[in-house]
KESEFI-45828 format. One record per residue (C-alpha): residue number from 1; x, y, z. Coordinates in steps of 0.05 Angstrom, whole numbers, plus 5000, padded with zeros to 4 digits. Layout:
N
<rec><pos>NUM</pos><u>X</u><v>Y</v><w>Z</w></rec>
...
This chain:
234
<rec><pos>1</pos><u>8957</u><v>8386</v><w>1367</w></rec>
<rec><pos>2</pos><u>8985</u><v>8422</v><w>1424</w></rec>
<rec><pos>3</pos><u>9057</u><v>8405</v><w>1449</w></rec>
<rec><pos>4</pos><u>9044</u><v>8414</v><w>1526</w></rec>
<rec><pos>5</pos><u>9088</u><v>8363</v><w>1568</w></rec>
<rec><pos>6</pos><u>9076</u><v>8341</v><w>1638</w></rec>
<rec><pos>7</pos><u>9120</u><v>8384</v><w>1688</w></rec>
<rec><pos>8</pos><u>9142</u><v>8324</v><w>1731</w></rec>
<rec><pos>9</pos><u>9158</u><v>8269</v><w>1666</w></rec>
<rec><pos>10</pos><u>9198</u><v>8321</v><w>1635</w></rec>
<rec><pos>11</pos><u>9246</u><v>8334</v><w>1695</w></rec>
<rec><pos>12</pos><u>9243</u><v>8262</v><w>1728</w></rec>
<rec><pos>13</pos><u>9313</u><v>8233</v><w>1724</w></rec>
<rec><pos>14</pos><u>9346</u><v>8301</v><w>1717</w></rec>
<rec><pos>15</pos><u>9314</u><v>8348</v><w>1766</w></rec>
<rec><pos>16</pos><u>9263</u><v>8307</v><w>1796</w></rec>
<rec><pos>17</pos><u>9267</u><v>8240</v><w>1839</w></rec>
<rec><pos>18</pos><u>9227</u><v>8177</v><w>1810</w></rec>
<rec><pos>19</pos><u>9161</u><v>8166</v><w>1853</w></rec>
<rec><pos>20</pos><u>9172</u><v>8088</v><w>1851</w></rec>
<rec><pos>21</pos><u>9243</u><v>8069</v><w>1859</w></rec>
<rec><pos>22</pos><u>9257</u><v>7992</v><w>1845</w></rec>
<rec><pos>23</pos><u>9290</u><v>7946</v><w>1795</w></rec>
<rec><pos>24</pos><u>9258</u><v>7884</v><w>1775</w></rec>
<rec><pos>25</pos><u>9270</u><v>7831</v><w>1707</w></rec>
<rec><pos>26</pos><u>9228</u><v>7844</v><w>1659</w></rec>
<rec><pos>27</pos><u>9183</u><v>7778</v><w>1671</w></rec>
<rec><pos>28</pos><u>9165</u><v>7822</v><w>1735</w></rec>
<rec><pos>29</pos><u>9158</u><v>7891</v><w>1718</w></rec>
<rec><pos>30</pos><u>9091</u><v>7895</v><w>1690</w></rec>
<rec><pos>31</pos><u>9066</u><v>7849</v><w>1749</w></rec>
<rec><pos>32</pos><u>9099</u><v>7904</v><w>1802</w></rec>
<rec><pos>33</pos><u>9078</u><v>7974</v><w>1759</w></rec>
<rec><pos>34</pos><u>9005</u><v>7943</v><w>1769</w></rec>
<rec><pos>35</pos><u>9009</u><v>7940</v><w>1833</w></rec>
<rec><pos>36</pos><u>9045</u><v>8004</v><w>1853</w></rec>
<rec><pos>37</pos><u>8974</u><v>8032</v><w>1814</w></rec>
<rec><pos>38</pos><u>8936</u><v>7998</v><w>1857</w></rec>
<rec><pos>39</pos><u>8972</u><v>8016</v><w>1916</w></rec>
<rec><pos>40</pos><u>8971</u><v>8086</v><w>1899</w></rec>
<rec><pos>41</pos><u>8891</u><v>8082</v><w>1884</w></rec>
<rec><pos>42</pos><u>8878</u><v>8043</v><w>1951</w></rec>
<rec><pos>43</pos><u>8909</u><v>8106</v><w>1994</w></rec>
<rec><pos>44</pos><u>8872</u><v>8164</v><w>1954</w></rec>
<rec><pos>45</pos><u>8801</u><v>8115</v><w>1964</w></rec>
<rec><pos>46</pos><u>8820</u><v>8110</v><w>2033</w></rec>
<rec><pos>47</pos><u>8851</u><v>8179</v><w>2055</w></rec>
<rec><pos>48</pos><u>8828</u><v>8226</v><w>2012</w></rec>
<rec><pos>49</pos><u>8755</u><v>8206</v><w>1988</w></rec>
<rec><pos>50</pos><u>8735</u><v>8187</v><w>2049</w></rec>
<rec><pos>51</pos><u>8738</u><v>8203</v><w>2123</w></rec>
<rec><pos>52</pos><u>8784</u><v>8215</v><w>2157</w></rec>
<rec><pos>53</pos><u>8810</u><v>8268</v><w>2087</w></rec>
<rec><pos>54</pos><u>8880</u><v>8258</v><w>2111</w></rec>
<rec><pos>55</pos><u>8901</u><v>8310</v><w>2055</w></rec>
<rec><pos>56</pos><u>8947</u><v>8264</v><w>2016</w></rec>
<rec><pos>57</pos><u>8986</u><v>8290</v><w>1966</w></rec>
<rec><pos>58</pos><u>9039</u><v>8246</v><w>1941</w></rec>
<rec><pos>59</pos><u>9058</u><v>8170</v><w>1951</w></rec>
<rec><pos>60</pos><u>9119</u><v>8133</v><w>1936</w></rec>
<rec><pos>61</pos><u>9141</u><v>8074</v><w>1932</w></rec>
<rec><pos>62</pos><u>9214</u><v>8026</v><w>1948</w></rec>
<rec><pos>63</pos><u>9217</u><v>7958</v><w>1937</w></rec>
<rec><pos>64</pos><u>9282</u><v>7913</v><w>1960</w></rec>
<rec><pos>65</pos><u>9279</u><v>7829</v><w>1960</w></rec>
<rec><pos>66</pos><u>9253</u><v>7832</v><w>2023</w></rec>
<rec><pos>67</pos><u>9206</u><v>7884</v><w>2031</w></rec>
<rec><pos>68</pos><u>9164</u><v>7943</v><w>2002</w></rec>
<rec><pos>69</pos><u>9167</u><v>8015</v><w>2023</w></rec>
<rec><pos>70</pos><u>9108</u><v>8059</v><w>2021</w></rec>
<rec><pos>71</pos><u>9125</u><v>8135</v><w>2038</w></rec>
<rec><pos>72</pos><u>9060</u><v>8180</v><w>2043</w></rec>
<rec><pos>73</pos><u>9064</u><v>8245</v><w>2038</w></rec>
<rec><pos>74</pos><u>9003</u><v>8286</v><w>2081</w></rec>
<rec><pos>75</pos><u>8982</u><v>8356</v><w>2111</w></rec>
<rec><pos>76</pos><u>8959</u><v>8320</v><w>2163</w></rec>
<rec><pos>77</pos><u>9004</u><v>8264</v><w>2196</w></rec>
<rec><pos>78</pos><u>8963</u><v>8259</v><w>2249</w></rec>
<rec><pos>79</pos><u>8897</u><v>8230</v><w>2214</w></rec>
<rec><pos>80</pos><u>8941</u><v>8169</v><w>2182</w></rec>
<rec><pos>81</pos><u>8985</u><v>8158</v><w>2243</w></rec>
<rec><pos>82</pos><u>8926</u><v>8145</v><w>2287</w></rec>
<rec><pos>83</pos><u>8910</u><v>8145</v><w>2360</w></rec>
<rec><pos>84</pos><u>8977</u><v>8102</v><w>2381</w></rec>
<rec><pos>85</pos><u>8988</u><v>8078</v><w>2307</w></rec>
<rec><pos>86</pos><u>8925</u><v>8046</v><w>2290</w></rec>
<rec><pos>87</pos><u>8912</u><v>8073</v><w>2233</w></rec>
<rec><pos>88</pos><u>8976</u><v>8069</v><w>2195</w></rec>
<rec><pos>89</pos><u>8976</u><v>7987</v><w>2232</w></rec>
<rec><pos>90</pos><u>8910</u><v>7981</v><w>2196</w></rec>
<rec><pos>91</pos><u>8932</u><v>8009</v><w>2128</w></rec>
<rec><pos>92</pos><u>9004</u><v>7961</v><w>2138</w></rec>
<rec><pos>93</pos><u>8958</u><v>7899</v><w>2137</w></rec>
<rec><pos>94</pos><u>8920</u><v>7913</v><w>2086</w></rec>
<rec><pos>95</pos><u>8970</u><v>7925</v><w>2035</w></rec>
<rec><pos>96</pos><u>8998</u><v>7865</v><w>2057</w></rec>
<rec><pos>97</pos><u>8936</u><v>7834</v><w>2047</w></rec>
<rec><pos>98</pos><u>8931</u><v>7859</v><w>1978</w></rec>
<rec><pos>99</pos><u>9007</u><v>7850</v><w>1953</w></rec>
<rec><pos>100</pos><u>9029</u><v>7780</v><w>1996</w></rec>
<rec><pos>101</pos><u>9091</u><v>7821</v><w>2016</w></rec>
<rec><pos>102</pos><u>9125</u><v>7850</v><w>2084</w></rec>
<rec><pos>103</pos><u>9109</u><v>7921</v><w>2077</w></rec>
<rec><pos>104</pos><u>9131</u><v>7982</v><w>2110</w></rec>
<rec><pos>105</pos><u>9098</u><v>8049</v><w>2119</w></rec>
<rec><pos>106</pos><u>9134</u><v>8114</v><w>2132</w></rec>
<rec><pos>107</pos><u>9097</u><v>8181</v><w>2139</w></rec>
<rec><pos>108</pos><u>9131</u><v>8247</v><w>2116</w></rec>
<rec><pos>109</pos><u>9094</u><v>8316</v><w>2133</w></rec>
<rec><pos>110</pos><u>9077</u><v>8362</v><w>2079</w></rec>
<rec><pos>111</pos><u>9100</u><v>8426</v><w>2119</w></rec>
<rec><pos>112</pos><u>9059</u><v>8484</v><w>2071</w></rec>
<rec><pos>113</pos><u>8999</u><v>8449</v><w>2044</w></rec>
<rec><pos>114</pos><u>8989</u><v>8520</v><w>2006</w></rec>
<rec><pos>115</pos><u>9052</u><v>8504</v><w>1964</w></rec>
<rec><pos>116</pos><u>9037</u><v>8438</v><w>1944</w></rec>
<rec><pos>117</pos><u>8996</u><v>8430</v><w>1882</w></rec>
<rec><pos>118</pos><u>8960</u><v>8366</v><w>1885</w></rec>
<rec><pos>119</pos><u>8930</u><v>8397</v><w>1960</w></rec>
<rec><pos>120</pos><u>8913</u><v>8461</v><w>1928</w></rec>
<rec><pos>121</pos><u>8870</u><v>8430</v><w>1868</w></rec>
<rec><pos>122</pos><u>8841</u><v>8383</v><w>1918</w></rec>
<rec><pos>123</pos><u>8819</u><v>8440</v><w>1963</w></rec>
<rec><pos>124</pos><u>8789</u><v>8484</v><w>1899</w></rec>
<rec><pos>125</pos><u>8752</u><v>8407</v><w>1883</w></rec>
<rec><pos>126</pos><u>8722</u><v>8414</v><w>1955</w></rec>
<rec><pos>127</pos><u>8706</u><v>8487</v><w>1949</w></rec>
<rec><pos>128</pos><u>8664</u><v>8475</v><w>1881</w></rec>
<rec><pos>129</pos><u>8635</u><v>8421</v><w>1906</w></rec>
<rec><pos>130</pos><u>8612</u><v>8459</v><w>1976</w></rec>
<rec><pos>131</pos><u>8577</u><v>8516</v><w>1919</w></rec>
<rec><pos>132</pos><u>8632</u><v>8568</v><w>1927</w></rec>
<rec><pos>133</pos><u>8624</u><v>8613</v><w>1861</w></rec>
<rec><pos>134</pos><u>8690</u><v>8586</v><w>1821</w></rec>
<rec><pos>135</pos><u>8731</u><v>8653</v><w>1801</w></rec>
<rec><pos>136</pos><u>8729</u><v>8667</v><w>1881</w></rec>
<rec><pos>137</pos><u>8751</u><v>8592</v><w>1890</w></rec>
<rec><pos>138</pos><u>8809</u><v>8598</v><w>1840</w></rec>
<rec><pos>139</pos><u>8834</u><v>8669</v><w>1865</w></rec>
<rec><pos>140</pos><u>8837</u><v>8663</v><w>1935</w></rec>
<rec><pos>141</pos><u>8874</u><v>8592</v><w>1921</w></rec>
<rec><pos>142</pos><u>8924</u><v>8623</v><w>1876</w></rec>
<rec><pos>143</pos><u>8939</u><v>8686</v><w>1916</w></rec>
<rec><pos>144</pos><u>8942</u><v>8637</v><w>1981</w></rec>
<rec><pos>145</pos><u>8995</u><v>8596</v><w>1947</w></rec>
<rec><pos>146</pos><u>9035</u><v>8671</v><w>1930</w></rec>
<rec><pos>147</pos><u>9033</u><v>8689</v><w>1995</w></rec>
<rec><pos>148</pos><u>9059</u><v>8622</v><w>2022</w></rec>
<rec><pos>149</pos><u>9118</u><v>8639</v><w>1980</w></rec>
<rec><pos>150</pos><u>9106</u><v>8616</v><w>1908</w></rec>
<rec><pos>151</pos><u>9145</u><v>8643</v><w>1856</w></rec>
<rec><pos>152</pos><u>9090</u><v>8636</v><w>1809</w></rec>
<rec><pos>153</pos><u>9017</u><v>8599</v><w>1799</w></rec>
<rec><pos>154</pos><u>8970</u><v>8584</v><w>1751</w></rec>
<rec><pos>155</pos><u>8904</u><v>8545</v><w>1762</w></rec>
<rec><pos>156</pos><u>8860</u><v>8516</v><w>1703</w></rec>
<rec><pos>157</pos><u>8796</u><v>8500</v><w>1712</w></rec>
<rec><pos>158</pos><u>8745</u><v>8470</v><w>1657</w></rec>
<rec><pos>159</pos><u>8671</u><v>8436</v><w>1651</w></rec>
<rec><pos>160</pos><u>8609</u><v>8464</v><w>1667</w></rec>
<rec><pos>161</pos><u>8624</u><v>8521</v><w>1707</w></rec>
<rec><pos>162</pos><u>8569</u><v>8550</v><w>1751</w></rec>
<rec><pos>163</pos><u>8529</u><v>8510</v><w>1717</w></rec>
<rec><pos>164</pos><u>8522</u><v>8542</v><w>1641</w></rec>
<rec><pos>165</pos><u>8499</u><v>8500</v><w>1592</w></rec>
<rec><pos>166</pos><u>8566</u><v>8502</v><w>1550</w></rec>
<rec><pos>167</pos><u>8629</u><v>8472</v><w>1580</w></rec>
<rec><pos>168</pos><u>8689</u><v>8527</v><w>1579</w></rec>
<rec><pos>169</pos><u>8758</u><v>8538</v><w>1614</w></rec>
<rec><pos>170</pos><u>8774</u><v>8592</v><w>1662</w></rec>
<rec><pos>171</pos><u>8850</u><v>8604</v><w>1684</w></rec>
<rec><pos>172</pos><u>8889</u><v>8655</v><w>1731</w></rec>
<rec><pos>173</pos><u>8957</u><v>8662</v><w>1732</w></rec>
<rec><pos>174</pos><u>9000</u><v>8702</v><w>1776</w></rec>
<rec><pos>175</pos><u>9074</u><v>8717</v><w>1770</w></rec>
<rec><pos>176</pos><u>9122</u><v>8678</v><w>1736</w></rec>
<rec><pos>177</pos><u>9118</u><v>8601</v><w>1708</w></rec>
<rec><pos>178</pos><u>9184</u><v>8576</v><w>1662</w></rec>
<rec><pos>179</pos><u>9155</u><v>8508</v><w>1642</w></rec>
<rec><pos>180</pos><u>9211</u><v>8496</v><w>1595</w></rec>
<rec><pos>181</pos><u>9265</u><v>8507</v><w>1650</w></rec>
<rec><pos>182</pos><u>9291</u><v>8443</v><w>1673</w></rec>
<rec><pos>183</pos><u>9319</u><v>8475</v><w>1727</w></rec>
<rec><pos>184</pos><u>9259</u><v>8506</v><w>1747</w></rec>
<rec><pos>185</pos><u>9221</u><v>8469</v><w>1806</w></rec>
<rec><pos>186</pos><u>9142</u><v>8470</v><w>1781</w></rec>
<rec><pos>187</pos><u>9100</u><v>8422</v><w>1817</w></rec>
<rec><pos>188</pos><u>9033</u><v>8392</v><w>1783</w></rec>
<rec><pos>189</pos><u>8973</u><v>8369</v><w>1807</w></rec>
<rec><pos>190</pos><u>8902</u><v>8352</v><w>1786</w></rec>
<rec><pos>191</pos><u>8838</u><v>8339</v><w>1820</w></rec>
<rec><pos>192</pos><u>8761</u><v>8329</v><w>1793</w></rec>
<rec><pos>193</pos><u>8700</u><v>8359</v><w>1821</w></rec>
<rec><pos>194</pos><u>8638</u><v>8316</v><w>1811</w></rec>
<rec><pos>195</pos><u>8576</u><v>8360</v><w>1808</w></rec>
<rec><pos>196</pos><u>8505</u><v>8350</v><w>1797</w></rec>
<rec><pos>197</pos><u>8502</u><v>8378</v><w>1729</w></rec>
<rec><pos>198</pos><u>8580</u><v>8351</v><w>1705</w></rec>
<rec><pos>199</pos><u>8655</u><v>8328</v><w>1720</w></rec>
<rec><pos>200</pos><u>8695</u><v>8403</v><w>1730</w></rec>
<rec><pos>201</pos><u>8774</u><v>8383</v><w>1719</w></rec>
<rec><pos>202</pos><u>8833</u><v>8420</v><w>1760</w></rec>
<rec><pos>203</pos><u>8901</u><v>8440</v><w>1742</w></rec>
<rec><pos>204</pos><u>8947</u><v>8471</v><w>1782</w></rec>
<rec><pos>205</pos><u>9015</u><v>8499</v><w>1777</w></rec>
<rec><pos>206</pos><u>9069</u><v>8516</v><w>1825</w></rec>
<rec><pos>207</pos><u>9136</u><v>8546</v><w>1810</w></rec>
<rec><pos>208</pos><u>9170</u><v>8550</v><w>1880</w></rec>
<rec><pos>209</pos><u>9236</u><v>8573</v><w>1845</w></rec>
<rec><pos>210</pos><u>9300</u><v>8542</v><w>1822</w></rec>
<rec><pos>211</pos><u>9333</u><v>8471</v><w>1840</w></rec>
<rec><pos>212</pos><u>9396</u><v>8498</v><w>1880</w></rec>
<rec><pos>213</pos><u>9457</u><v>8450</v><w>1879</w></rec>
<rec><pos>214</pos><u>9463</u><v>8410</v><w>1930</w></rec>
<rec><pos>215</pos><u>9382</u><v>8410</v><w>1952</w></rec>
<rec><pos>216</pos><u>9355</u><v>8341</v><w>1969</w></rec>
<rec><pos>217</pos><u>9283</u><v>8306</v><w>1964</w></rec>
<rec><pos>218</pos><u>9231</u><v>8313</v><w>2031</w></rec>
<rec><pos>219</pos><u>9239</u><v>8233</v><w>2034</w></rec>
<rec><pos>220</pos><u>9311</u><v>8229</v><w>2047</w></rec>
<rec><pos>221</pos><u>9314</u><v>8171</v><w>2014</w></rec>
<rec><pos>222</pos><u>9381</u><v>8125</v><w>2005</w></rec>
<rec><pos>223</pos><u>9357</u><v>8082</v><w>1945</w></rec>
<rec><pos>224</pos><u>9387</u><v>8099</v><w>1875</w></rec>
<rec><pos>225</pos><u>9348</u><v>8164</v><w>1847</w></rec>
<rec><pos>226</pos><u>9310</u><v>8177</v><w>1906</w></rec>
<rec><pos>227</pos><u>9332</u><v>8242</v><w>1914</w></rec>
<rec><pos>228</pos><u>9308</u><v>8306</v><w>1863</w></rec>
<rec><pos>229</pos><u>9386</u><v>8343</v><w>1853</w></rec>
<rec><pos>230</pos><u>9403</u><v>8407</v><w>1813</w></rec>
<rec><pos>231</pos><u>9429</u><v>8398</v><w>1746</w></rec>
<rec><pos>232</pos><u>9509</u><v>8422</v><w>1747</w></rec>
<rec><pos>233</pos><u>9525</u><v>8476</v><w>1704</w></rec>
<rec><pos>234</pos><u>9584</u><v>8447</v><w>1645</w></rec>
């Protein structure tokens, strides 16, 4: 069996803030984690599979008594906002719809799409699926995301690559990736590229360095563990 862990659930509570940040008895808890799911499923369908590719790459969620918080995380803030906040109107009354609850969408910009993890697998996804030979796909990702400023990548890829009649996995990895570090900040993403001839899986990597004290989350976020901190030193 291997013993590989999932970069984010390892550090989440110690490095890394939670991605849904509420309390709730337990009568109501498995009732609310459903529908944080379907939440999260509803904005990929609608922003990422489907015009207008708003390049999402991360959504979370705040609940109080009175109201629920969606924060979306995009490359492009633009495409959700909306000529004169349709859009993001649109996607407010729908989850409304969906949930019966007063709901509140905030946008946050994702400032270096080639440092975020979830956008680059996404973008290999759309280059396999455009026919783009896949060790030039995976490269030119990988040394994109060094050049941003990456400490160290690594991109997985397996299926039916280019087509071959055997499924197999191909990875490149370039500078450094401590995955055991807690205090190492590695972000993970996945995407899938439906072909033709077979499902090709994603995995990328990110190490963008270590958690410095003091150093916030992107959502500025004032409920309890909504913010990823370094760990002190005892």
């Amino acid at each position: 069996m291997g013993q590989k862990t999932h970069p984010f659930g390892l550090r989440v509570g110690i490095t890394e803030a939670h991605r849904s940040r509420w309390f709730a008895p337990k009568a109501l808890y498995g009732e609310l984690l459903v529908e944080d799911e379907r939440i999260r499923r509803f904005l990929d369908k609608r922003l990422n599979r489907q015009p207008p590719h708003a390049a999402v790459s991360d959504v979370h969620i705040e609940r109080t008594r009175e109201e629920l918080k969606v924060i979306v995380k995009t490359a492009r803030p633009g495409l959700v906002i909306g000529p004169k906040g349709a859009e993001v109107d649109r996607l407010q009354e729908e989850i409304q719809l969906m949930t019966g609850r007063k709901v509140a969408i905030s946008i946050l910009e994702v400032k270096n799409p080639d440092l975020d993890a979830k956008l680059v697998a996404e973008s290999i996804a759309d280059q396999l699926r455009k026919r783009m030979a896949f060790r030039r796909a995976v490269k030119m990702r990988a040394e994109g995301a060094m050049q941003a400023g990456a400490r160290g990548v690594k991109v997985a890829i397996s299926g039916r690559l280019g087509g071959a009649e055997m499924s197999r996995t191909l990875d490149v990895r370039l500078g450094s990736l401590p995955l055991s570090t807690l205090q190492a900040n590695i972000d993970y993403g996945t995407a899938e590229s439906v072909m033709s001839y077979g499902t090709i899986g994603i995995k990328v990597w990110i190490y963008k360095g270590l958690y410095e004290q003091g150093v916030t989350d992107e959502a500025e976020s004032k409920a309890a563990g909504g913010r990823a901190r370094a760990r002190g030193r005892r």
